[in-house]
VEXVEX-302035 format. One record per residue: residue in one letter; x, z, y of N, C-alpha, C, O in turn. Coordinates in steps of 0.2 Angstrom, whole numbers, plus 5000, padded with zeros to 4 digits. Each point is the difference from the previous one (the first is absolute). Example, Ala and Ser with C-alpha at 12.3 -4.5 7.8 and 13.67 -1.06 7.14 Angstrom:
a506650394972499650005006500450005006500550034999/s499349935006500450015006499650035005500350015006/
This chain:
x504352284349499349974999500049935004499749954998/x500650065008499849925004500349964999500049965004/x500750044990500449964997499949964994500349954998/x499050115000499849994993499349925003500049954997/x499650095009499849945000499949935005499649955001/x501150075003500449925003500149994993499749944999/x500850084994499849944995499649964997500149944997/x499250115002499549984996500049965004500149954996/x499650025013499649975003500749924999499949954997/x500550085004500649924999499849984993500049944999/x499950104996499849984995499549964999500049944997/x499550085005499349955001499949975004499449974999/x500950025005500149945006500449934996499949944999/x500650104998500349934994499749974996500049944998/x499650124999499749964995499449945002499949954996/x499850075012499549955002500249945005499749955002/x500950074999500549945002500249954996499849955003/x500550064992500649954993499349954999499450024999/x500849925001499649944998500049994995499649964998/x500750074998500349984993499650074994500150014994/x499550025009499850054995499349975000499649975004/x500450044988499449964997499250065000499850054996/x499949935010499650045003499350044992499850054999/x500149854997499550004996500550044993499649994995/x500850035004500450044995499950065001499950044995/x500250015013499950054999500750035000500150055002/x500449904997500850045000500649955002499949944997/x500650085007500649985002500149944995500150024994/x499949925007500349954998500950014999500450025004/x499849964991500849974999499949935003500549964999/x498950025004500349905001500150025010499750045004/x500849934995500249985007499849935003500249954997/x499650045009500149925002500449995005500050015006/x500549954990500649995003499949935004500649995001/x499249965001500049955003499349955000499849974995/x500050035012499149975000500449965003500650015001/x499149925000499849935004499349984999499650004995/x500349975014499349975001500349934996499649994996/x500949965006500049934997500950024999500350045003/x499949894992500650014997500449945004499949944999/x500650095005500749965003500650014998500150064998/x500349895004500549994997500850025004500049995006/x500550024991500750045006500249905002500449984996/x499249985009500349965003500649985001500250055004/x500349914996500849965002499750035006500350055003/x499349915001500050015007499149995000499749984995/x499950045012499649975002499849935000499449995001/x500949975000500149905001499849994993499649964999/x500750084996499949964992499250034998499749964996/x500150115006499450034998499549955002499549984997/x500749985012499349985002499949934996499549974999/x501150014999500049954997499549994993499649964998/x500750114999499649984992499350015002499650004995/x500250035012499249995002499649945001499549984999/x501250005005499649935003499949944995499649955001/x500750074994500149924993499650064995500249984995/x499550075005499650044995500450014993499850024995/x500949985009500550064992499750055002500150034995/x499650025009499950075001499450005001499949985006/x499450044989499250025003500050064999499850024995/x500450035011500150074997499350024995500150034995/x499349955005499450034997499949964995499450004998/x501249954997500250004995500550034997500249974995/x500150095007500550034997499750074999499650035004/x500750004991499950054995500450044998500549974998/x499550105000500450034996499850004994499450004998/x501349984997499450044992500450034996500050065000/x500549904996500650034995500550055005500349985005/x499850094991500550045003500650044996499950044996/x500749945006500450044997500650045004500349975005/x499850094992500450025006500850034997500050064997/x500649925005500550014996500450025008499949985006/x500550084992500350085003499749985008500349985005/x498950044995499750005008500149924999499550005004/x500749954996499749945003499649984995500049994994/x499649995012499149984999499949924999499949965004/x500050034990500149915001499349984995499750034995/x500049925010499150004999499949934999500449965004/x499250014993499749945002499749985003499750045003/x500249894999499449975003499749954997500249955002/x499450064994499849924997499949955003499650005005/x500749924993499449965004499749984996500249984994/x499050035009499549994997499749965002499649964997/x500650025011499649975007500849985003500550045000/x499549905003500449975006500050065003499650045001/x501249965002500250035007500450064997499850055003/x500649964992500350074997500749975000500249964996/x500250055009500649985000500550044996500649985002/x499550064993500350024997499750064996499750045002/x500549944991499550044996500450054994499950024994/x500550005009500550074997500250025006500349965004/x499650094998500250025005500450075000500150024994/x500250035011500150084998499850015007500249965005/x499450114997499849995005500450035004500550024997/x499449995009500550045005499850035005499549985002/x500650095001499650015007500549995005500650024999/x499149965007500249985006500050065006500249995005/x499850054994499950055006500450025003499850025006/x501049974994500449995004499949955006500150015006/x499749924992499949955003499349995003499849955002/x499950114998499249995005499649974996499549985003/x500550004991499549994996499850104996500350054998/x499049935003499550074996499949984993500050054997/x499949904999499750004994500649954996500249955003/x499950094990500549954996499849925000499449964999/x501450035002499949894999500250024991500150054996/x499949865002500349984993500549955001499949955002/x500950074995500549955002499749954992499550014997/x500849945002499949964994500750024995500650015002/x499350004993500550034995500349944995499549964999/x500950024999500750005003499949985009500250035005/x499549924995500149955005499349975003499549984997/x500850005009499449935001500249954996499649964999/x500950034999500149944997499849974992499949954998/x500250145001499850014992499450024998499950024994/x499549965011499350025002499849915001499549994996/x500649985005499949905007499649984994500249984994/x499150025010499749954994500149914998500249965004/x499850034990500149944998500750004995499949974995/x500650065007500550004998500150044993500250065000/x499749924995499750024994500550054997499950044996/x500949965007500550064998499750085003500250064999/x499449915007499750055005499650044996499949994994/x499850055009499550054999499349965001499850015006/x499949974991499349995001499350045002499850015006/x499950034989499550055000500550044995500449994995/x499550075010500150084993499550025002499749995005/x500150054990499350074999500650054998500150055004/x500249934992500250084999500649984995500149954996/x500550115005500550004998500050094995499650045000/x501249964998500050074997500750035002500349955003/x500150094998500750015001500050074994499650054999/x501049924998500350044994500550075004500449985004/x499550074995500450035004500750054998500350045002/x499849914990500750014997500349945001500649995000/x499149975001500649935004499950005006500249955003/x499350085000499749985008500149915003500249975005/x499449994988499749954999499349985003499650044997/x500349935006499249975003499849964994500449954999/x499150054998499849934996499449975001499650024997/x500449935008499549965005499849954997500449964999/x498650045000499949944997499749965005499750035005/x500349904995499649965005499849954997500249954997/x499150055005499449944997500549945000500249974995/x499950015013500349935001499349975002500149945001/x499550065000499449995004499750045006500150065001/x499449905005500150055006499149975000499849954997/x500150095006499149985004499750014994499549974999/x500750084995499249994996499450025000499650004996/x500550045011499150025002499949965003499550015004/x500649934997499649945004500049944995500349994995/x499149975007499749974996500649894999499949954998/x500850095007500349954999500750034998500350015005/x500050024987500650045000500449945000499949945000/x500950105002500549944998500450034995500150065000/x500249914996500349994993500649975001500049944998/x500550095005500549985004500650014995500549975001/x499550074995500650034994500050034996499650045001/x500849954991499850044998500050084999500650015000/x499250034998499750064999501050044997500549964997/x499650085005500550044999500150085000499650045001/x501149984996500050055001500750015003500549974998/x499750085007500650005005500250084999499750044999/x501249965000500250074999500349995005500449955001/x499450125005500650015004500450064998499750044997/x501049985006500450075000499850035005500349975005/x499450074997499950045006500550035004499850025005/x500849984992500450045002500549925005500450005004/x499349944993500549975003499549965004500149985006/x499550014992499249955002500249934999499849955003/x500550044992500149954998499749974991500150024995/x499549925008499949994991500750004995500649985000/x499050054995500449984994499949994992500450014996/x498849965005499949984994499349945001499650045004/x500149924995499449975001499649964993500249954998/x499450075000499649964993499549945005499850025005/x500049934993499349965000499649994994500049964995/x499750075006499549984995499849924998499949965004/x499950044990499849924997499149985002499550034999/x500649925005499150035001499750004993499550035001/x500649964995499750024993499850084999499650024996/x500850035007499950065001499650025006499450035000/x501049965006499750025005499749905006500449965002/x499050064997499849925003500350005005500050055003/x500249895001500149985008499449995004499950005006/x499749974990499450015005499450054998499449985000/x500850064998499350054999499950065000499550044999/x501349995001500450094999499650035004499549975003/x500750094998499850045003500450054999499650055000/x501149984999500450054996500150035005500149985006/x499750114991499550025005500350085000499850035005/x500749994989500150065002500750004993500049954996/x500450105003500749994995500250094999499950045004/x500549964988500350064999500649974996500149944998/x500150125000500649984997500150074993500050065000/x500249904995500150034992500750014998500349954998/x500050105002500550024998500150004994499550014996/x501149965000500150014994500950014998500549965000/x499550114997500850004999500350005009500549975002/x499350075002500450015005499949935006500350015005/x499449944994500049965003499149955001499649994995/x500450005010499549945000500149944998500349965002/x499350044994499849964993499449965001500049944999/x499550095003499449945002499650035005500150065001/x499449905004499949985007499449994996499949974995/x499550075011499149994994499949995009500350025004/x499149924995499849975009499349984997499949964995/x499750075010499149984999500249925002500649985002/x498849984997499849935001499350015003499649994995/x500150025010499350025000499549935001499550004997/x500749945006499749945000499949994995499450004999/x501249994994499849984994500050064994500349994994/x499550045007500050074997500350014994499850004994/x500950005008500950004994500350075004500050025006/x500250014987500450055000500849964999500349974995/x499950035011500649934998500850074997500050065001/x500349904995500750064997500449975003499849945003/x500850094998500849955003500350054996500050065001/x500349904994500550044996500849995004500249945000/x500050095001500550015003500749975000500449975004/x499650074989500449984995500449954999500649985000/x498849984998500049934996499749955005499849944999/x500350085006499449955007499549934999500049945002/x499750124995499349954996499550035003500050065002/x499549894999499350075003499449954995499949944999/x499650114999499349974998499450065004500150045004/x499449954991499450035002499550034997499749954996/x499950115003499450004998499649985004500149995006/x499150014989499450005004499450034995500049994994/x499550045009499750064998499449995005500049985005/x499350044991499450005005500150075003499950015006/x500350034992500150095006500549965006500450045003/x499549904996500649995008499549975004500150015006/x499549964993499549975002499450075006499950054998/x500049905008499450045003499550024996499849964996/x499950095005499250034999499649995004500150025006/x499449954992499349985004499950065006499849995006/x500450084990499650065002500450005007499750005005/x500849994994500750025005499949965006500250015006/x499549944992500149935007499650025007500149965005/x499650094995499650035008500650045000500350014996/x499850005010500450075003499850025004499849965004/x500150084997499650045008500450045004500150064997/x500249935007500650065003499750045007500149965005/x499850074996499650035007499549955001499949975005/x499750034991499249975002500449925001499549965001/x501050014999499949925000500249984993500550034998/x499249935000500149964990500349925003500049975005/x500350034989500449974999499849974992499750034995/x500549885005500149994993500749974998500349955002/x499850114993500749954997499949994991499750034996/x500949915004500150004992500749984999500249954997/x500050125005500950014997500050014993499550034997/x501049944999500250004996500550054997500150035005/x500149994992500750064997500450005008500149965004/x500050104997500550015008500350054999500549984998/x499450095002500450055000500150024992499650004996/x500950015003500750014994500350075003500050025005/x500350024987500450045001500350004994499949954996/x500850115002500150004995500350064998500550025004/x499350024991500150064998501050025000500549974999/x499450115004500750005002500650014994500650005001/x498950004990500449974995499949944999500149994994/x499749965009500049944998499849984995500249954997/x499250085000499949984993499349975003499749984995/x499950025009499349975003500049985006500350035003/x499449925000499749965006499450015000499549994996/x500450035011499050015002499949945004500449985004/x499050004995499749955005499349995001499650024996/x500449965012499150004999500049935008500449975003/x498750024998500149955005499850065006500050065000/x499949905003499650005007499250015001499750035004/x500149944990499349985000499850024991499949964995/x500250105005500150064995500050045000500250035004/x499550024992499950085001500450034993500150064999/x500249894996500450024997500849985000500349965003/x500050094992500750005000500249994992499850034995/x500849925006500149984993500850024997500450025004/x499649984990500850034997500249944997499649954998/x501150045002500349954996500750034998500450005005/x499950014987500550024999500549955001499849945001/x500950085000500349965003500449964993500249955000/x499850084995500149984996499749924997500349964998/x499050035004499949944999500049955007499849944999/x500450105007500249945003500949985002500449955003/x499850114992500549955001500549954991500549974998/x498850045000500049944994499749955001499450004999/x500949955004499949934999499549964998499649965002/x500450064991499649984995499550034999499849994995/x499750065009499550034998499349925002500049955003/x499750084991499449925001499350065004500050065003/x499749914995499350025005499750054997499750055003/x500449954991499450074995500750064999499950064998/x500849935004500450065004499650045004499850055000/x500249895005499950025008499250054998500050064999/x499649904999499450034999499950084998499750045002/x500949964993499850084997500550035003500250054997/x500249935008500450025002499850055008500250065001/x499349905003500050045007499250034998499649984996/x500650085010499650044997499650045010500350015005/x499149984993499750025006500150074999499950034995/x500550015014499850084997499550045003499950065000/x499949885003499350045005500049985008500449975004/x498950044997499649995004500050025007499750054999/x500649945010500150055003499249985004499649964999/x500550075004499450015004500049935008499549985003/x501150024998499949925006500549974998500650024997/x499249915006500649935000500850045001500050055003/x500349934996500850035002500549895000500049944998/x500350105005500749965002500750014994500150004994/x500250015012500750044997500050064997499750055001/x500849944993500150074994500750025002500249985005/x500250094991500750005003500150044994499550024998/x500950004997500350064997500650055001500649994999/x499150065003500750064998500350004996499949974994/x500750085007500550024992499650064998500350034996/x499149995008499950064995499349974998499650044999/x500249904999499349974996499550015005499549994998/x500650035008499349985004499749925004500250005006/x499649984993499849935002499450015004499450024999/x501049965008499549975005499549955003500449965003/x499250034999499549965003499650005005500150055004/x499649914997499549985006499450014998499849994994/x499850045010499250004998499949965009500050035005/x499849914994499749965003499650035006500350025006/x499049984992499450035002500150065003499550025003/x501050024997499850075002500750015005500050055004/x500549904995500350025005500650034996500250055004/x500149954992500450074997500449984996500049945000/x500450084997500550014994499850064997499850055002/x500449944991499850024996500449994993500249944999/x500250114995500450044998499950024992499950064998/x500149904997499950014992500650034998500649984999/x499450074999500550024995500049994994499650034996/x500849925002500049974994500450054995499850024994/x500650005009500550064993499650065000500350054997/x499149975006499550054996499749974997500050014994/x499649935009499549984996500249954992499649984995/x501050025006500449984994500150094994499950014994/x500350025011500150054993499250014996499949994994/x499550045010499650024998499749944996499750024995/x500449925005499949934996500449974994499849954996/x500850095003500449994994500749955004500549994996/x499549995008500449955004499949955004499649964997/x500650015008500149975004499549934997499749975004/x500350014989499749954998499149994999499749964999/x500350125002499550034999499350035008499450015001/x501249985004499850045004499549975006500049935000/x499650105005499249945002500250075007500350055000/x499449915006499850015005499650075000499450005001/x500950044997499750065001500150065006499650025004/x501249994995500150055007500349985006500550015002/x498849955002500149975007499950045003499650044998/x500749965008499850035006500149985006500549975001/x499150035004500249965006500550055004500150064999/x500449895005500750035002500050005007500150065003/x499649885001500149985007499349985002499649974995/x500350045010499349945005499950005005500450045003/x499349935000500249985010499549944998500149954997/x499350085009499449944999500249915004499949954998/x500650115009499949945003500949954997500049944999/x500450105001500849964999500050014992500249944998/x499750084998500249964995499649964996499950004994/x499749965010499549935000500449964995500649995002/x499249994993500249964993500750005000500349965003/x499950124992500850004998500249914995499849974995/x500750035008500249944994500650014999500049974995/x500650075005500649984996500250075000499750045004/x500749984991500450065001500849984997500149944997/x500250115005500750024997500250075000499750045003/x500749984994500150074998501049995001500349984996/x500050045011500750035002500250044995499750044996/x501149945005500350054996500150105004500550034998/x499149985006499750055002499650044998500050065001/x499649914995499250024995499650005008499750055002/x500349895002499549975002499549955000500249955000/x499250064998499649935000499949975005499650045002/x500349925001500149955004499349944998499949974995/x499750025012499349954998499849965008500050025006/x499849944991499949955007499350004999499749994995/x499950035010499349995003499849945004500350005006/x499449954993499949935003499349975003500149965004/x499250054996499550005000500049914996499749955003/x500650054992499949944997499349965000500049945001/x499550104997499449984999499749985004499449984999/x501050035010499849985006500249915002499749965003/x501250054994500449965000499449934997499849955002/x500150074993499649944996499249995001499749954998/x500050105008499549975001500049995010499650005004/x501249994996500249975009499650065003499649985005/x500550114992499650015008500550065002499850065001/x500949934999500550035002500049995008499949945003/x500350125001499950015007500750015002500350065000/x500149895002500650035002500350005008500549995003/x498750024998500050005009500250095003500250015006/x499850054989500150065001499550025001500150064999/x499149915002499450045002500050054994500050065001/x500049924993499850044993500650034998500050034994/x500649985010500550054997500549954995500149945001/x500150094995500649974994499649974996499450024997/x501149925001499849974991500450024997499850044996/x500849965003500450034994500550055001500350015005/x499850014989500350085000500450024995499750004994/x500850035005500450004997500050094997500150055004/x499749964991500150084999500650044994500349964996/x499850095004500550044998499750054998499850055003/x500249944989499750084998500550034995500249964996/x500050125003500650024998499550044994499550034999/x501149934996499750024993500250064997500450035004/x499650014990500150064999500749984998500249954998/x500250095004500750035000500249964991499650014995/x501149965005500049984996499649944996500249964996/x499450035007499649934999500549945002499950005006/x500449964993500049945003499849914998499549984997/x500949985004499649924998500050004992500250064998/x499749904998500149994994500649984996500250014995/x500149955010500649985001500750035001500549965001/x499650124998500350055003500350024992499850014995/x500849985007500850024995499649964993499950024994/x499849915010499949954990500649975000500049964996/x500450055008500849964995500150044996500249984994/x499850105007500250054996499650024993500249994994/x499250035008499250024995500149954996500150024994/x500049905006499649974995500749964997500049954997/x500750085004500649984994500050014995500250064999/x499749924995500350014993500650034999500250014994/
């Protein structure tokens, strides 16, 4: 008997201990938070170069950001947008320092400092977000080629690209530029990317445009890229307040979070400034030739979520993930029931949602996911909405701004992209 209850008492002492158990749920969370920072720095050459990019304002740390995440066998490779002066390197992989007397993970720059240096248009300019294929363990990196477009002086310093690295070598090995005809040099905003399998290989590359609200294609293939455009890419009046813990916010994002069903035959997309979610077969984006009254009867709203959302993600088992804004949470459609009971995937509307994860205070405006070839999800928590109204604290009185979490999907679940060189051979 006092064995029986030294466990219960360790039992319940864990449960009221773990940070990570979602109090307002009621039950043990699958999300882990694997990595908090109060402000974002960098794995430094030395000291002398760090103070340097201070003193000449290449480094304003309360200009720096986490946002796009992807994570390939454990290494963690994140973005920093510049939005704002002072972001010395904007692909990054992070690292923790704890051998060396550092407490909280830095970010090295991915490839390089060099492959990061603003100005030098072969470089890395702005990324938001990349994809990594994990049948070729391929990174596919898109970059505005523009920096500061949250201030009211952007610079338009190159143009707009897309960058394939090998991961296994960290080496590029393939790079397109877009025609500003497709993706502008002064006005982009390309904002998030997937990738469509066709016959065992990548075939075509779909990337939001949120500034000028384009579903841009990069056909692979034939290395050509065009665009749709569609009013369901466009803000909603309704969506432009955001309220997140009692502070509002106005934005007017355009198309931003993209997914892509783990048969390739549909893309989802919705804004930021949104309460809806849109379908688009891929069939007509990867025709060329589709004219406008295509497009028109072609996407299709499948319904209405209840808050602003960010970033989408797709499993290989049809469940599609998001952001619920307002509340704090991620949140979990299964498209492949709500497909059977509807006759088909073509057919199927936001019906069997469920909230998955929440944490009032750390998962403050989820913005990116990725799904490991572990069947892990993976989501960067940023207080974005603070970012943009400058009332970010990165003195430590208020604790952490960003947060990296890990929530373990059902067995068998993995990315969308898992054995499609195989699944999708003729």
């Amino acid at each position: 008997m006092t064995h029986i209850m030294f466990l219960f008492f360790i039992l319940n002492l864990l449960q009221y201990s773990n940070p990570q158990i979602d109090k307002t749920l009621g039950y043990r969370s699958r999300g882990e938070l694997e990595y908090q920072m109060t402000k974002i720095d960098y794995d430094w050459p030395d000291e002398k170069i760090r103070q340097d990019f201070i003193n000449n304002n290449s480094y304003i740390a309360v200009n720096n950001i986490i946002s796009g995440i992807k994570v390939w066998r454990r290494k963690i490779f994140v973005t920093v947008p510049r939005w704002r002066p002072g972001v010395p390197s904007s692909l990054n992989r992070l690292v923790s320092f704890y051998g060396r007397g550092q407490s909280t993970p830095h970010l090295t720059p991915f490839p390089s400092w060099e492959a990061n240096r603003i100005g030098k248009c072969s470089a890395l300019q702005y990324v938001q977000s990349m994809e990594i294929d994990p049948n070729t363990n391929y990174m596919w990196v898109i970059d505005t080629g523009r920096l500061d477009i949250f201030t009211e002086n952007p610079r338009n310093l190159c143009p707009a690209k897309l960058v394939i690295f090998d991961l296994q070598t960290e080496q590029e090995i393939d790079r397109y530029v877009f025609p500003n005809n497709v993706v502008s040099g002064s006005s982009n905003f390309l904002n998030d990317i997937v990738l469509d399998y066709v016959n065992g290989s990548v075939a075509y590359a779909y990337m939001t445009d949120t500034y000028d609200s384009k579903l841009i294609v990069f056909d692979y293939i034939n290395r050509e890229s065009y665009f749709i455009s569609h009013a369901s890419m466009l803000a909603d009046e309704e969506g432009r307040s955001l309220t997140i813990n009692g502070l509002t916010t106005k934005i007017s994002s355009n198309i931003n979070g993209i997914a892509i069903a783990s048969n390739f035959q549909y893309v989802y997309f919705t804004s930021v400034a949104s309460f809806n979610t849109y379908q688009v077969p891929t069939s007509l984006l990867r025709n060329k030739s589709s004219n406008a009254q295509d497009i028109d009867a072609s996407i299709r709203n499948i319904g209405r979520r209840k808050s602003q959302t960010s970033g989408l993600a797709y499993s290989s088992k049809d469940k599609m993930y998001f952001t619920s804004l307002t509340t704090n949470a991620v949140f979990q459609w299964d498209a492949r029931l709500d497909a059977i009971s509807a006759g088909g995937f073509r057919y199927a509307t936001l019906q069997s949602v469920r909230q998955v994860a929440r944490n009032d205070t750390k998962m403050v405006f989820v913005d990116s996911f990725c799904i490991d070839e572990n069947g892990d999800l993976w989501f960067t928590a940023n207080r974005l909405h603070e970012y943009l109204l400058n009332t970010i604290d990165i003195s430590r009185r208020n604790g952490t701004n960003f947060h990296i979490w890990r929530y373990t999907l059902q067995p068998g679940e993995k990315n969308y992209l898992h054995n499609a060189n195989r699944r999708t051979r003729l």
